[in-house]
C-alpha positions in Angstrom: -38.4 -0.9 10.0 -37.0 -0.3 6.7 -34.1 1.9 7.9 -33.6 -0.8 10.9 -33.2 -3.3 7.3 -30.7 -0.9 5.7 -28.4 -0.3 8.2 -26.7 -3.6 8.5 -26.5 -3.6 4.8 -25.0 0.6 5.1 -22.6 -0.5 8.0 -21.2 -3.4 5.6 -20.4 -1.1 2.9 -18.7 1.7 5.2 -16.9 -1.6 6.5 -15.8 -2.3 3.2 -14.7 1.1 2.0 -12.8 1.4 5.2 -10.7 -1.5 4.3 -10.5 -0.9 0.3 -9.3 2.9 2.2 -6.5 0.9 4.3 -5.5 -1.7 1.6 -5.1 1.2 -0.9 -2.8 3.7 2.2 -0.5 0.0 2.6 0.0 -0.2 -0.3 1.0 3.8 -1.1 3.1 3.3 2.3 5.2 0.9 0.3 5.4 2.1 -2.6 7.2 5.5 -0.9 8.9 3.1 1.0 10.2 1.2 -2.0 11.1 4.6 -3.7 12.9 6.1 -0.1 14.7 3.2 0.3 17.0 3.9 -2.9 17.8 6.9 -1.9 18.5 6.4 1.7 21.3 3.5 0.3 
């Protein structure tokens, strides 16, 4: 029973560092892309 209560609360946070993970790659991936673009021009 108490793992069946934690697990919601586990999944949640693996959500939530999942999308913290993606927001943080976007935002890398423009930042090289901001910095290429220079360059390419």
């Amino acid at each position: 029973m108490i793992l069946n209560q934690n697990c919601p609360h586990f999944i949640t946070k693996l959500n939530y560092n999942n999308r913290l993970q993606q927001l943080l790659n976007a935002h890398n991936e423009l930042r090289e892309r901001s910095t290429m673009l220079p360059m390419a021009t």
